[in-house]
N, C-alpha and C positions, 0 to 999 in steps of 0.2 A: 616907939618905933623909930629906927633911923631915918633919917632925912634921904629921900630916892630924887629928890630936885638933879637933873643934869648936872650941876656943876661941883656936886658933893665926890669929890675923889680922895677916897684913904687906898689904904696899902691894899686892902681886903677886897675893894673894888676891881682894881686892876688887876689883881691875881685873878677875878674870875673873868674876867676877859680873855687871858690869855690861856688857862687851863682847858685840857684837849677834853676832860674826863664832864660828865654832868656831875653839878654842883650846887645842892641847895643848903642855902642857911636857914635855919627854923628859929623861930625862939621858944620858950619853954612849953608853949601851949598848943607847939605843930605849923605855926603858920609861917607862910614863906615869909620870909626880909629879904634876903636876896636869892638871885638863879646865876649861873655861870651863864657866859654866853655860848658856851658848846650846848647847855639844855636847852637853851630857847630854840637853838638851832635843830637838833635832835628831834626834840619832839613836835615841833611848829608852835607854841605857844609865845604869844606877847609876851613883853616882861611884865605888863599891866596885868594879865589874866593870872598871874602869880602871886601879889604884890598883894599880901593880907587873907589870903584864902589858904586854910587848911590844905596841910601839902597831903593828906589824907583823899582828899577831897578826887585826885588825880586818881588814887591808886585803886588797882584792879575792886570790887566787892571782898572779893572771895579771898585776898591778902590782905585787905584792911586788917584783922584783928593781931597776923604777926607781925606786922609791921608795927601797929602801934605798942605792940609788947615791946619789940627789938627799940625805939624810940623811946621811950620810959624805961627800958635797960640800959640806955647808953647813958642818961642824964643819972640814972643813979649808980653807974659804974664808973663816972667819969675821975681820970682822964683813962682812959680806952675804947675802945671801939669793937661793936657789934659787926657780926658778917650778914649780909640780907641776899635775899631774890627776893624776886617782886615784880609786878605787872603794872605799867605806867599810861595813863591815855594817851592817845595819842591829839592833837590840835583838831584833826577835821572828822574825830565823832562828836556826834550830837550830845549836847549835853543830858545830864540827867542819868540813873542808873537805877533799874529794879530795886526793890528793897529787902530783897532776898537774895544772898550769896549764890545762892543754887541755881539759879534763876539764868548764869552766866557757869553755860561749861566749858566752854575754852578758850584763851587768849584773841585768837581770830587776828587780820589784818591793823583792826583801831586799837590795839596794845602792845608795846614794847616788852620784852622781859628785860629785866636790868639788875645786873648784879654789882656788888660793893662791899660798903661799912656804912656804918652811921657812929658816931661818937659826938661826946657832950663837952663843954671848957670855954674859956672865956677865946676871944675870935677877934681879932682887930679893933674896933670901936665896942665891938659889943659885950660888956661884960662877964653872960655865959648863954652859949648858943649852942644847939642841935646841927652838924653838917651832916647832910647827908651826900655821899659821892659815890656813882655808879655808873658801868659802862652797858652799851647794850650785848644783850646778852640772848639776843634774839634766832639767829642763826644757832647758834650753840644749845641751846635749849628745845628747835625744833630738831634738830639731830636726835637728839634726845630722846625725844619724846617720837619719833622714826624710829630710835633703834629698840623702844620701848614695845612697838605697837609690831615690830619684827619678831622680837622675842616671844611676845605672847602669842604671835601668830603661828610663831614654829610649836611652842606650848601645845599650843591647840591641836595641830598634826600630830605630833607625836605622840597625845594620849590619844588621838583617835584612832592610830595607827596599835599602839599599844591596847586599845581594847578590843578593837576586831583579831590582834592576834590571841590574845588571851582567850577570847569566845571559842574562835576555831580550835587550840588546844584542848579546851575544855572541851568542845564537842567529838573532839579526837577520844579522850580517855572514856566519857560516856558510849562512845561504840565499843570501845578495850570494855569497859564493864560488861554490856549487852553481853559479851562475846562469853567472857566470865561466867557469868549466869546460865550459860546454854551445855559450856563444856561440864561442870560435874566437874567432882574428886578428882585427885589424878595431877600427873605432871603439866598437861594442857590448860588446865584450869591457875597453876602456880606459874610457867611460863607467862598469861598473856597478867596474872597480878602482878607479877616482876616488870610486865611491858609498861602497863599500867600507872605502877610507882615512879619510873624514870622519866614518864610523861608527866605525872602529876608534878614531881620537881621542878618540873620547868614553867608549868601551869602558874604554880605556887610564886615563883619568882617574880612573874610577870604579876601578879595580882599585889604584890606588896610593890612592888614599881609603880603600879597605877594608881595605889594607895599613897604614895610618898613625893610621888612626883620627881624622885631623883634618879634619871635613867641612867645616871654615871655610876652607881654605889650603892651597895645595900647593905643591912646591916646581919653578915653572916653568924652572930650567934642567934636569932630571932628567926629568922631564916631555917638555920638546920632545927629547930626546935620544933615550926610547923611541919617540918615534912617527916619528923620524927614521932609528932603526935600522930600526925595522919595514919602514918604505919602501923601506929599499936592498936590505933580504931578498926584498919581492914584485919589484923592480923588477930585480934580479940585473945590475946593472951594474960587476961588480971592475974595470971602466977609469974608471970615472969614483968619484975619490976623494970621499967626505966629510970637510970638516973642519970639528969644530965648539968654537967658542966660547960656551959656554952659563955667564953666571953663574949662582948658583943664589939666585934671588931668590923668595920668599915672593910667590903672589898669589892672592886669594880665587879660589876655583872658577869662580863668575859668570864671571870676564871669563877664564878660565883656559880655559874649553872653545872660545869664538869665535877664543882666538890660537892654539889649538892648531889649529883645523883651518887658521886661513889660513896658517898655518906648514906644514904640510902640502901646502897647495893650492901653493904658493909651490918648496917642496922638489920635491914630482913633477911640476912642470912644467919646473924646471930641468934635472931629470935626463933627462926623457922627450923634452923638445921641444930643448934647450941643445947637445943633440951627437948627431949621427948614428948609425948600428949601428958603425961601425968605428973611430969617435973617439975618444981618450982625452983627460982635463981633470981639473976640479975642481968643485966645489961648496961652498962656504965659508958655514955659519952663525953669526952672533953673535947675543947676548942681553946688554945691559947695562942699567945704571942711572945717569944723571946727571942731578944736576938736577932729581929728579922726576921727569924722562921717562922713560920704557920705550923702550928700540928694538930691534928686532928687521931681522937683514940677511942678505938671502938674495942670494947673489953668484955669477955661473959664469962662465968662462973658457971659455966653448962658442963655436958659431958664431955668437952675437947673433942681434938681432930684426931684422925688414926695414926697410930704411929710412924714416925716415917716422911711426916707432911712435909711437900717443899712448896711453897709457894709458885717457885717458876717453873714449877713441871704441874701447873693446873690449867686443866683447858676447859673448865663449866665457864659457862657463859658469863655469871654472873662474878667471878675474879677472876676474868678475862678482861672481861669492863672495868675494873677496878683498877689494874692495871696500866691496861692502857690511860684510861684519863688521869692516874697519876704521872704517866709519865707524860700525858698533855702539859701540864701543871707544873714538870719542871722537879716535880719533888721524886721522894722515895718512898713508896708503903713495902713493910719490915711486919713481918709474923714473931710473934713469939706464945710461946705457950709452955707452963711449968711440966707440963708432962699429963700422960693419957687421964682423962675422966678432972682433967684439972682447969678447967676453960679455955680461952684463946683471946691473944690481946693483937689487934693489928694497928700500927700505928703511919700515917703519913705525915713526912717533914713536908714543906716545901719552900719556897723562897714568898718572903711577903709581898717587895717591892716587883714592881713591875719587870720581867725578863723579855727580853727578843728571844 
């Protein structure tokens, strides 16, 4: 070990007197040789209570085991340098430390956070040494650990806000059912299923939010795919097949819940109106991405629309809505159909990226 007698002065000495940053020397086996005089200061530690004591011995429990990794990576990476955090005692706790990591759940007032390097290489007088150099990093890490304890906090409101609304949705469609059930056959019974649907959409929405936790984006082929199944479950038609082409494209919620219902509106009018009680067909949905456009294509092999169909001379309700939330959306939905008894393809472009 070097000589610590007062009058021993090399170059390595005097550099740690006058460096601003804490600095300790280690040698291979952890233990301090020397301290800067900004750590003694830093931490209120003697140079005495240093001087042969595992520099381990200082550090937090519960970052003992990276640290001594990061210190055993630096002497066999040497010459370069490891990046560390780490929790340092402070002078005026007590000594001693549970002997379980866990034991200690957070930094608290008697611990500095201090961040740096450590690196391995020969060092002024000494051969080859361990430096470890680090600033405190204490304010900066409780920020941190504030904007940590924010975020979850917000976390927490928001799914609890997101499941009380999801509930009340859901008890919304459950009364549309009830109602279902009372009306009987007929247009009144397909009106309040159609209410029904647009609600469950948004139901749906919300429940895969709650699931994902990402209130900004969801994932619109996975998406249109449950409210797709949903529909063939109420509408119980095993002759007429779904086939769907859903990429699975990323879009914020905003425009996620209008494509969902008109994807909806779009699906149960295929099925319902497209092919008679005893017909069998298809129904074909895609979802892709080119170019920045979004298109969404809802296609059947039914008996087509009557001759003559213009899209903007329709006023049922149901490609009324269609409509309008395309034109919410920015895009265009386009009719086409080969001709009578030939199916009907309706297609919407719209812009991908965000519009004002």
């Amino acid at each position: 070990m070097p000589n610590w007698a007062p009058d021993h002065h090399s170059e390595l000495d005097e550099f740690l007197q006058i460096v601003p940053d804490f600095m300790a020397v280690l040698d291979e086996g952890g233990s301090c040789l020397r301290v800067s005089r900004a750590g003694v200061s830093l931490h209120g530690h003697g140079a005495d209570e240093f001087r042969g004591k595992a520099f381990l011995d200082f550090v937090h429990p519960d970052d003992r085991p990276a640290m001594r990794e990061s210190l055993g990576r630096a002497l066999s990476l040497a010459p370069g340098s490891i990046d560390i955090l780490y929790r340092f005692r402070r002078a005026e706790v007590e000594r001693g430390f549970p002997s379980e990591p866990e034991d200690h759940q957070d930094s608290g007032p008697e611990f500095l956070w201090m961040e740096g390097a450590c690196g391995a290489g020969p060092l002024g007088d000494l051969p080859r040494a361990v430096v470890v150099v680090s600033r405190d990093a204490t304010q900066r890490m409780g920020e941190r650990q504030r904007a940590e304890e924010l975020s979850r906090e917000k976390d927490a409101a928001f799914r609890e806000i997101l499941h009380r609304v999801k509930n009340s949705i859901a008890m919304i469609s459950s009364f549309i059912s009830l109602e279902e059930g009372k009306a009987g056959p007929g247009e009144l019974r397909s009106a309040l299923e159609s209410l029904r649907f647009r609600v469950d959409s948004i139901s749906t929405l919300y429940r895969m939010q709650f699931a994902s936790g990402d209130a900004a984006a969801i994932d619109l082929g996975a998406y249109l795919e449950k409210l797709i199944f949903d529909i063939s479950q109420t509408l119980d038609r095993p002759d007429v097949v779904l086939s769907l082409d859903l990429a699975p494209i990323p879009l914020d919620t905003k425009r996620a819940v209008p494509l969902g219902i008109l994807c909806t509106e779009l699906v149960s009018n295929a099925v319902r109106h497209g092919f008679g009680a005893e017909d069998e067909g298809r129904v074909a949905v895609s979802l892709g991405l080119e170019d920045e456009r979004l298109s969404l294509v809802v296609e059947d092999d039914g008996r087509g629309l009557p001759e003559g169909f213009r899209l903007a001379s329709q006023d049922g309700l149901g490609l009324s809505i269609a409509k309008m939330l395309a034109q919410q959306l920015k895009g265009k939905l386009a009719f086409d159909a080969p001709g009578t008894g030939k199916g009907a393809r309706f297609a919407l472009s719209m812009p991908f990226g965000a519009v004002d």
